[in-house]
C-alpha positions as CSV (number, residue, x, y, z in Angstrom):
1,X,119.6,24.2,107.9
2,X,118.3,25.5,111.2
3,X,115.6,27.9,108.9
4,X,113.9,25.5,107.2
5,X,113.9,22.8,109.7
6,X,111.9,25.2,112.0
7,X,109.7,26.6,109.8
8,X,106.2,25.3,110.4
9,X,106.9,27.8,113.5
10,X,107.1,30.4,111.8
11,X,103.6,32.7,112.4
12,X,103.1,35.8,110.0
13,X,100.9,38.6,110.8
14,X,98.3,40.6,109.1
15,X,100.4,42.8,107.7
16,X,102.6,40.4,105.5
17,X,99.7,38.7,104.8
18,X,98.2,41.5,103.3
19,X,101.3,42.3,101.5
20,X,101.3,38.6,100.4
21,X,97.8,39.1,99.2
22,X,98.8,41.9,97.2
23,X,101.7,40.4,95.6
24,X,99.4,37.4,94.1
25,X,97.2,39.7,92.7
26,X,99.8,41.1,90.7
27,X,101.5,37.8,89.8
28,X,98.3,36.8,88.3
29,X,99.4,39.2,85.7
30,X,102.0,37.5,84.5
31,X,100.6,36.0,81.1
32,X,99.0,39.5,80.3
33,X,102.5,41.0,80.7
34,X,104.1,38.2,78.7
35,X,101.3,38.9,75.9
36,X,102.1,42.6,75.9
37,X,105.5,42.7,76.0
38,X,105.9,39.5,73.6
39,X,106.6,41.6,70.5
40,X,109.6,43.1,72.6
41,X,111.1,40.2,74.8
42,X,115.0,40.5,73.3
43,X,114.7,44.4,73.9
44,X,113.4,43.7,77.5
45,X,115.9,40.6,78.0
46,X,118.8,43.3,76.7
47,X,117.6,46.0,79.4
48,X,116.5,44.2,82.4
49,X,120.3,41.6,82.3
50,X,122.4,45.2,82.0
51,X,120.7,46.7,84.6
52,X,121.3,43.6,86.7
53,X,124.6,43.3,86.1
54,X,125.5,46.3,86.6
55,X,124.0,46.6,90.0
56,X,124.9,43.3,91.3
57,X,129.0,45.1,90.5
58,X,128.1,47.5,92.6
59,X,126.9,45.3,95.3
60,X,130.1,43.4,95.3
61,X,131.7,46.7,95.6
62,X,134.5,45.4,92.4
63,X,137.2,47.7,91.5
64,X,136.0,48.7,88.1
65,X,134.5,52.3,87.4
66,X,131.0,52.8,86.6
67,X,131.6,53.2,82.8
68,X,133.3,50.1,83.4
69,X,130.6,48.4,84.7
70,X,128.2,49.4,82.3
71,X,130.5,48.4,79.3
72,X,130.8,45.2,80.9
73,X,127.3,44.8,81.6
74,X,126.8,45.3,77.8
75,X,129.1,44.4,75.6
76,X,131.8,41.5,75.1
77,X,134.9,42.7,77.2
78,X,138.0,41.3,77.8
79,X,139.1,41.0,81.5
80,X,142.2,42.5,82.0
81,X,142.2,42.3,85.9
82,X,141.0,40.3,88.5
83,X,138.1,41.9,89.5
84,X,136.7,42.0,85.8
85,X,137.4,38.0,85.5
86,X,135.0,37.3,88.6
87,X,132.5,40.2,86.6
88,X,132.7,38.1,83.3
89,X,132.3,35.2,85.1
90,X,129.2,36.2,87.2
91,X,127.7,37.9,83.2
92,X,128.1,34.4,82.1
93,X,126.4,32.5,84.7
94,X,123.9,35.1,84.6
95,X,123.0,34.6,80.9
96,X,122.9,30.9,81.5
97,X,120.6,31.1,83.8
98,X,117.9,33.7,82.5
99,X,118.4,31.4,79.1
100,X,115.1,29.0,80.5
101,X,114.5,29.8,84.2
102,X,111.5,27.8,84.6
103,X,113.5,24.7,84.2
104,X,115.9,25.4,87.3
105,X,116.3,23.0,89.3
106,X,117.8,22.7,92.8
107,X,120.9,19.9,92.3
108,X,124.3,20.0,93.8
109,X,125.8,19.2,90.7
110,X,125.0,22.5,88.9
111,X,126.0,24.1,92.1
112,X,129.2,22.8,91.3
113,X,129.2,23.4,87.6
114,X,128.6,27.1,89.2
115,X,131.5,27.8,91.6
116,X,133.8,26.2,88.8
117,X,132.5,28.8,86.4
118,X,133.0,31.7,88.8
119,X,136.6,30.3,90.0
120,X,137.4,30.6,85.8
121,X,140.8,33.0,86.1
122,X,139.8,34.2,89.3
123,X,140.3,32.0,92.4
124,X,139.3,28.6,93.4
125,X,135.8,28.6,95.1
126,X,135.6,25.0,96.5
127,X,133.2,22.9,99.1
128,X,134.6,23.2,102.9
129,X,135.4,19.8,104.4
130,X,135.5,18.6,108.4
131,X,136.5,15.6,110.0
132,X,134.2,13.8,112.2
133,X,134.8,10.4,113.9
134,X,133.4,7.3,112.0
135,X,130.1,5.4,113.7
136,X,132.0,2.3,114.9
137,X,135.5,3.7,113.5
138,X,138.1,4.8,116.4
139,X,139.5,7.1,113.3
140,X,138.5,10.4,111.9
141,X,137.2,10.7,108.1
142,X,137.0,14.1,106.2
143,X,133.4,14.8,104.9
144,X,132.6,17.4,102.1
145,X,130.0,20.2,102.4
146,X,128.0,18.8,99.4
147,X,126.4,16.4,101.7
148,X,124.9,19.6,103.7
149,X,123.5,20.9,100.3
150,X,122.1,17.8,99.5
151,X,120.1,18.1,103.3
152,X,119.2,21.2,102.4
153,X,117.4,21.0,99.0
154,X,115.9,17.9,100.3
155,X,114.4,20.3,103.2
156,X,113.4,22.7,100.6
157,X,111.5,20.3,98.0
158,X,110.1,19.1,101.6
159,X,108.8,22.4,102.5
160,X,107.8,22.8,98.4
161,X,105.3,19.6,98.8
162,X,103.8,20.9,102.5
163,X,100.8,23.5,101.9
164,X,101.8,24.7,104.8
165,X,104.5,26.8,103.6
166,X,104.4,30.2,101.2
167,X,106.5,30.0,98.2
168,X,108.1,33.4,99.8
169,X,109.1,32.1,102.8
170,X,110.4,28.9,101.9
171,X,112.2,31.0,99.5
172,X,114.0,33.3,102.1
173,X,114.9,30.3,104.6
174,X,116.5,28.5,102.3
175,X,118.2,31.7,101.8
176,X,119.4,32.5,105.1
177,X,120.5,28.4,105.8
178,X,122.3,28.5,103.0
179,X,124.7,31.6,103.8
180,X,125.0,30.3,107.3
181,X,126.0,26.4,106.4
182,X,129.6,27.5,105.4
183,X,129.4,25.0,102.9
184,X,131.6,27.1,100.5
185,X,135.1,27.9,101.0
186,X,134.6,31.5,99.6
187,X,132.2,34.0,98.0
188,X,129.0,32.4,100.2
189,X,127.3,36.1,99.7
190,X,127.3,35.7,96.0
191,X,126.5,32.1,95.9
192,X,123.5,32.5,98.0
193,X,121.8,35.6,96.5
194,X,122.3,33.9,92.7
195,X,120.4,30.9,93.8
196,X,117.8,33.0,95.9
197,X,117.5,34.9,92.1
198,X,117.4,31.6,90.3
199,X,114.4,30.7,92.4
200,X,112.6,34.1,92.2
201,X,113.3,34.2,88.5
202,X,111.1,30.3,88.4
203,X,108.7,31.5,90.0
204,X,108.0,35.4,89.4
205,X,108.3,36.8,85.4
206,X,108.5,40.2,86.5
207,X,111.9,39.5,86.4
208,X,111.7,39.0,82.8
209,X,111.0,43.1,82.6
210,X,112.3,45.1,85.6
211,X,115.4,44.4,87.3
212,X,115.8,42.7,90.7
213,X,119.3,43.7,91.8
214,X,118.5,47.4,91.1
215,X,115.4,46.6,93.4
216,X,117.7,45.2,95.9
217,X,120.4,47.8,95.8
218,X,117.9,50.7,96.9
219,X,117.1,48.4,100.1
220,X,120.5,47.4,100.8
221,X,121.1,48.9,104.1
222,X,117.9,47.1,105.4
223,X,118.2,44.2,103.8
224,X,122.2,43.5,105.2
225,X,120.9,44.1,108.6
226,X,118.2,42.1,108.1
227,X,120.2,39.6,107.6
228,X,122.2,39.9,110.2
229,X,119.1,39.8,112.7
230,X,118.2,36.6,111.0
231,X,121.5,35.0,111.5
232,X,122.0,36.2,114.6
233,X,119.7,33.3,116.2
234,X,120.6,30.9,113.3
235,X,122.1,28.6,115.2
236,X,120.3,28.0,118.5
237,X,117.8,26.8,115.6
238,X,115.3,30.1,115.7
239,X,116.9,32.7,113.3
240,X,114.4,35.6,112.5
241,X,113.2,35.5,109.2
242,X,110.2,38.1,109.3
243,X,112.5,41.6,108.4
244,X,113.9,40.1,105.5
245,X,110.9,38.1,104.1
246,X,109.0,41.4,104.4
247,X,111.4,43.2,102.3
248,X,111.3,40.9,100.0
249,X,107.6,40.7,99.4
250,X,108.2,44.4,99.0
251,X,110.7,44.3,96.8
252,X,108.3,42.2,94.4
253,X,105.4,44.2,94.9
254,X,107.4,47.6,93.9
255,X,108.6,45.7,91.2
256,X,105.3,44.7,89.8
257,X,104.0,48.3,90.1
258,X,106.7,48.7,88.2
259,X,106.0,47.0,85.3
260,X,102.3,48.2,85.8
261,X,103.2,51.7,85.1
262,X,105.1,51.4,82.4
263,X,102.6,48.4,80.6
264,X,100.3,51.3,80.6
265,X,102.3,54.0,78.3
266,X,103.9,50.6,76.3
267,X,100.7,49.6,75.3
268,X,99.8,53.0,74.1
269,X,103.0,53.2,71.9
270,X,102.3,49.7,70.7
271,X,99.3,51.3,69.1
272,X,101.3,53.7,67.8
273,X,104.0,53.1,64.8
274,X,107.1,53.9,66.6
275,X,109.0,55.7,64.2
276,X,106.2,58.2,64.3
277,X,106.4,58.2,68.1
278,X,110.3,59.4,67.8
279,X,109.5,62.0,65.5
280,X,106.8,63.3,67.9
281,X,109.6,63.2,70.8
282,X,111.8,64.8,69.0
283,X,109.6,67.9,67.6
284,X,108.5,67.9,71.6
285,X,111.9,67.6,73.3
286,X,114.5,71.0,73.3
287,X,116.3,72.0,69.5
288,X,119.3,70.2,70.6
289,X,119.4,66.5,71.9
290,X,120.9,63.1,71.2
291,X,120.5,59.5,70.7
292,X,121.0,58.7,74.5
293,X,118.3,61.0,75.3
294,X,115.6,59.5,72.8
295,X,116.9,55.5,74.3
296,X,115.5,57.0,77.7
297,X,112.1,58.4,76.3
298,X,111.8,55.2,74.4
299,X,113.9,52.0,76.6
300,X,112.1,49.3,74.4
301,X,113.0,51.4,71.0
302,X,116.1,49.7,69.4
303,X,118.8,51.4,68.7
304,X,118.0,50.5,64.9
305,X,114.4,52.2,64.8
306,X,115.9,55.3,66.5
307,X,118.8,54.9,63.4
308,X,116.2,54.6,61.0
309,X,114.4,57.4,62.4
310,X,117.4,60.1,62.4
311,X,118.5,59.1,59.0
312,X,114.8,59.6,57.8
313,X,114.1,63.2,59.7
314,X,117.8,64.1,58.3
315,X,116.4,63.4,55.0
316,X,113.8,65.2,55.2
317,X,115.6,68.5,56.3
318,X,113.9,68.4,59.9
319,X,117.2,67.1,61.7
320,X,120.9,67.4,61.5
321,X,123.7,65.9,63.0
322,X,126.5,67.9,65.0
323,X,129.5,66.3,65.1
324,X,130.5,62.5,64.2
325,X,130.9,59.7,66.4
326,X,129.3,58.3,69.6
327,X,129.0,62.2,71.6
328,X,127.2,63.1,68.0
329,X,124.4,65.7,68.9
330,X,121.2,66.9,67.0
331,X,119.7,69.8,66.4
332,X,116.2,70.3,65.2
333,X,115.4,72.5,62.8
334,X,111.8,72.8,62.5
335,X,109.5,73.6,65.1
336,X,106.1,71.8,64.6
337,X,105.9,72.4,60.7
338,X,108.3,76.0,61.4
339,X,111.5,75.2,59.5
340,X,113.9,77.3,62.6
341,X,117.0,79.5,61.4
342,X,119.5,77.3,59.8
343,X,122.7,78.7,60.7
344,X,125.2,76.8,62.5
345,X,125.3,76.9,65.5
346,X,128.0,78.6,67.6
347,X,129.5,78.4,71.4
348,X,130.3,82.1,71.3
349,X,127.3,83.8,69.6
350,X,125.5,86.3,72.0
């Protein structure tokens, strides 16, 4: 608990105050985002937890392939080995979680309801226990690791109440004390970074519409040896804190910029009736294409509209389908209001 404990020490400079200054700004955006994107929360829900889970499998570096993942990440799988247990379980803590983040609250209980649901056929992920001699007691007594929790998110709601402290910083200490306490037997990595993203998710919405662990994954050479920089004084009771709470106020700024750029071309589509929009994309995109290539022109398009939209162009003679299946192509025969030559079309014409 050596971070939090010390940090009233802790001085920032200009530059992450300018950063932080930034960062509210766009935070103050959060209810315009929410009343843009309301139409489309499930969509945005949908994309923004598959993208997350499918980066934090490749931070854990599991043994599944990246079609693997990405099925994982988006359907109902069964695990058939290890690894994929600890995935499911890790999807399904995930989902809890994003289910009403504001409520989150920082008990050791649901940190043990937790570690029991990512032990679920995997391996047991427990509190560490030590002895230490009883006051008054010539005898030793074994203690659990839960009582070190319970210090530390007593420190934290501490540091929550002091006005002295950015919600940032506080955030990142807790961070680094907690993946230094070796309170848990296993899996402290893990552990740590999905409470760090339980706080971030309370406090910051853009979460709601771009994906954190993606964000993290492209920093994740600076932010693991920012980490170990900050440990490395952890404890003599003065770890350094500044590397990785600057990436991470970078890491939310990039991600509300983000959201920014794409609010802009949503909010023209909104405007716009969005079967319309496909057919626009689709008289503008090359004579041959397919559904995959429309979801990544249009992400917050389900895949119904873009069903509704094919069957309707087919109809009406400007589309048709190559193949059956999922690898199904298109070709488009018109060009603008041009109907184009409809023979089929062959891998060995000249």
């Amino acid at each position: 608990m050596n971070a939090l404990k010390n940090i009233d020490r802790i001085q920032m400079s200009n530059e992450v105050i300018m950063l932080l200054l930034s960062l509210y700004e766009s935070k103050g955006k959060s209810f315009y985002y929410d009343d843009l994107f309301s139409r489309d929360q499930q969509v945005f829900y949908r994309k923004t937890q598959e993208i997350d889970l499918y980066y934090i499998g490749k931070w854990l570096n599991l043994d599944m392939t990246d079609a693997r993942l990405k099925l994982f990440a988006k359907k109902k799988m069964a695990a058939r080995t290890k690894d994929e247990h600890l995935f499911s379980n890790i999807k399904k803590s995930y989902t809890q979680l994003k289910k009403n983040p504001e409520s989150f609250e920082l008990l050791v209980n649901e940190v043990g309801n937790l570690i029991k649901l990512l032990s679920h056929q995997y391996e047991t992920i427990s509190f560490n226990t030590y002895e230490s001699m009883d006051e008054g007691l010539l005898r030793m007594k074994k203690h659990t690791r839960k009582d070190d929790l319970e210090k530390l998110f007593e420190l934290y709601k501490k540091a929550a109440k002091s006005d002295k402290v950015e919600l940032t910083q506080r955030m990142i200490n807790f961070y680094i004390d907690l993946l230094n306490s070796d309170i848990f037997s296993k899996h402290s990595e893990l552990i740590s970074m999905i409470m760090l993203y339980a706080l971030l998710i309370s406090d910051f919405f853009v979460f709601k519409y771009v994906s954190f662990f993606k964000h993290l994954y492209e920093v994740r050479d600076a932010w693991e040896q920012s980490i170990i920089n900050a440990s490395y004084y952890w404890k003599s009771g003065y770890p350094q804190t500044d590397m990785v709470h600057r990436l991470l106020v970078n890491l939310l700024i990039d991600s509300y910029k983000e959201v920014d750029l794409f609010s802009h071309e949503y909010d023209f589509e909104k405007r716009l009736n969005k079967s319309d929009n496909l057919e626009n994309s689709i008289l503008k995109m090359p004579e041959l294409f397919t559904k995959n290539d429309l979801r990544k022109r249009h992400p917050n398009v389900s895949d119904a509209t873009i069903d509704r939209t094919l069957k309707r162009l087919k109809e009406e003679d400007i589309i048709r389908p190559l193949g059956k299946g999922r690898s199904t192509k298109w070709q488009r025969i018109v060009k603008g209001n041009q109907k184009l030559t409809s023979s089929q079309l062959s891998l060995f014409d000249d």
